[in-house]
LOLUMPA-554571 format. One line per 5 residues: number of its first residue (from 1); for each residue x, y, z of C-alpha. Coordinates in nm, 2 decimals, always signed. Example, Ala and Ser with C-alpha at 12.3 -4.5 7.8 and 13.67 -1.06 7.14 Angstrom:
2
1> +1.23,-0.45,+0.78 ~ +1.37,-0.11,+0.71
! end
This chain:
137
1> +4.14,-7.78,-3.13 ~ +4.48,-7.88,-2.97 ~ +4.46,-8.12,-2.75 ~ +4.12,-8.09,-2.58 ~ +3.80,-8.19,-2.72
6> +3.42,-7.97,-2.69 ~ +3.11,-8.10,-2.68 ~ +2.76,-7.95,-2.67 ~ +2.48,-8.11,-2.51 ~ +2.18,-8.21,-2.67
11> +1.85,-8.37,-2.63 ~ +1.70,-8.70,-2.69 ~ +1.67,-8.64,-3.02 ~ +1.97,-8.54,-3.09 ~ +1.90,-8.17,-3.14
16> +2.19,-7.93,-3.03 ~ +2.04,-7.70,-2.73 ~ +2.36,-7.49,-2.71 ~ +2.31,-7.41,-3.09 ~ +1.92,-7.35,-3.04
21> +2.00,-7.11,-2.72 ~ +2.25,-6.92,-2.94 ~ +1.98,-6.90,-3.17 ~ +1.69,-6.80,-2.93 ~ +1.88,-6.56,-2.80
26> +1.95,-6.38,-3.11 ~ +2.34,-6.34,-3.06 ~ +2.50,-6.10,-3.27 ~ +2.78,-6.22,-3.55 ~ +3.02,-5.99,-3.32
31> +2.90,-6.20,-2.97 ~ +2.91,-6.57,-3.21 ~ +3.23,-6.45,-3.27 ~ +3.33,-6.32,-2.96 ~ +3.22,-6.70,-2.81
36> +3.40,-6.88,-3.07 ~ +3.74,-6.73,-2.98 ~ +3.67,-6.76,-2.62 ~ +3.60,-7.18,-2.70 ~ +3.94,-7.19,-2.90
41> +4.15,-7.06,-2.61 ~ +3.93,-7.31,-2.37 ~ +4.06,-7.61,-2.63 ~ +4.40,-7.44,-2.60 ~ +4.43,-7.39,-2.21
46> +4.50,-7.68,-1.96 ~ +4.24,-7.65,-1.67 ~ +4.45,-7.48,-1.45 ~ +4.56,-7.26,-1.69 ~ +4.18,-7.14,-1.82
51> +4.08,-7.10,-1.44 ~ +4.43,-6.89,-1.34 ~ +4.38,-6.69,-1.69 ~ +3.97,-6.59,-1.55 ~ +3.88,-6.76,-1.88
56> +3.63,-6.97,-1.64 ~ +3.51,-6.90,-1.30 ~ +3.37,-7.20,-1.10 ~ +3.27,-7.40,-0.97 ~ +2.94,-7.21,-0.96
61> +2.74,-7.21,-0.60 ~ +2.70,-7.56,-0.47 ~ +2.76,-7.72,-0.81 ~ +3.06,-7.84,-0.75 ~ +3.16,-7.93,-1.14
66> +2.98,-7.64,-1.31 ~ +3.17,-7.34,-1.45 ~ +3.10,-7.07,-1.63 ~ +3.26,-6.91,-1.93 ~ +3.30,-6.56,-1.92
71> +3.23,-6.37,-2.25 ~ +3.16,-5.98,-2.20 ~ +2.99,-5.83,-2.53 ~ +2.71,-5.65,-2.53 ~ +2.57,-5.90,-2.37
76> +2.68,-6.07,-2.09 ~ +2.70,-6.43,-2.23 ~ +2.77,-6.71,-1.93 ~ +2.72,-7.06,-2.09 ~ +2.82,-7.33,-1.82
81> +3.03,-7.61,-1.87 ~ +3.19,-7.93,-1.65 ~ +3.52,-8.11,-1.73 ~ +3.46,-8.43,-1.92 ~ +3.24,-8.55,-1.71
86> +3.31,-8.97,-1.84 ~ +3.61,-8.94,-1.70 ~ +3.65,-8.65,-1.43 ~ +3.94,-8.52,-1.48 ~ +4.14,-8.72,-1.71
91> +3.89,-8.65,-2.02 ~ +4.09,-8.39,-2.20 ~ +3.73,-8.25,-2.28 ~ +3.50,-8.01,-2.17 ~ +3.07,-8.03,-2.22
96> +2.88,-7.71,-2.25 ~ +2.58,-7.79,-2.11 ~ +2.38,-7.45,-2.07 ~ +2.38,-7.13,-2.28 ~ +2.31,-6.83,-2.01
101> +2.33,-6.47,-1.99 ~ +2.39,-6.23,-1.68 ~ +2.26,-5.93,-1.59 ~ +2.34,-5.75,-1.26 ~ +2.48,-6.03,-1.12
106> +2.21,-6.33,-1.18 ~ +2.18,-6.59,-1.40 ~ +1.95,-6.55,-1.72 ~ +1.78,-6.83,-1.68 ~ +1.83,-6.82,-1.28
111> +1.85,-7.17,-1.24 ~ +2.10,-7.18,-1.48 ~ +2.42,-7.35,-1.26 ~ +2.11,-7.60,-1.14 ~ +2.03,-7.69,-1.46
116> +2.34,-7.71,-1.60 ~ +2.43,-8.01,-1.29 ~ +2.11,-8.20,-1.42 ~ +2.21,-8.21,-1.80 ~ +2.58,-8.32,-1.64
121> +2.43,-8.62,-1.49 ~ +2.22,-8.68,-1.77 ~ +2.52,-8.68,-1.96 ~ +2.67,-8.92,-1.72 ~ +2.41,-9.15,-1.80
126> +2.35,-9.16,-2.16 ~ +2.67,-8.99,-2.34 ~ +2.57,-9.14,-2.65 ~ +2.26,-8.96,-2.69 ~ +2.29,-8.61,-2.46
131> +2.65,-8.49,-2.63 ~ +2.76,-8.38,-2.97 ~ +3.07,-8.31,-3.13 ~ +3.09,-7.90,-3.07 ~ +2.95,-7.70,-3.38
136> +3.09,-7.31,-3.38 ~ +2.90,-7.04,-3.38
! end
């Protein structure tokens, strides 16, 4: 990765629940793929430039740090993600916080944006123990 750092978030006990929602929902080698590339340009892209380039849309609703990642396969893959968050906007890192779908124009799961802001603070709180080093796909 140049210049940026990923992180995934996990639980308590340390288990990856990016990795597990890739696996629960049964994501194609062509869609873990498709997601890994998409992650590379993120680590490649300044912020401005990944927002400008429609690589992420956000922020999402009244989540003010959440943005999605938009990956079109055959399925619509929308994992959310914040800048950093430790330290705003001067960590040269992003967290993916949430693995979600969409169909028809809602979130799969449809509190997905919600959810993703309560794993943000939780990362806020506890970086040691709610964020890995990223693991591909």
């Amino acid at each position: 990765m140049v210049g940026k750092c990923l992180w995934d978030f996990c639980s308590g006990r340390q288990e990856n629940l990016i990795q597990r929602w890739a696996r629960d929902e049964r994501l194609t080698s062509a869609e873990r793929a498709l997601l890994n590339q998409r992650l590379d340009r993120l680590a490649q892209l300044d912020f401005e430039q990944a927002i400008h380039s429609n690589l992420l849309n956000g922020p999402i609703y009244k989540e003010r740090h959440i943005y999605k990642l938009k990956v079109n396969g055959d399925k619509i893959l929308r994992p959310m993600l914040c800048r950093g968050p430790l330290e705003g906007e001067k960590e040269r890192a992003y967290t993916l916080l949430i693995g979600a779908c969409e169909d028809q124009g809602k979130f799969i799961p449809d509190k997905a944006p919600q959810r993703a802001e309560e794993r943000r603070q939780d990362v806020l709180r506890d970086p040691k123990n709610k964020r890995l080093n990223h693991e591909r796909f």
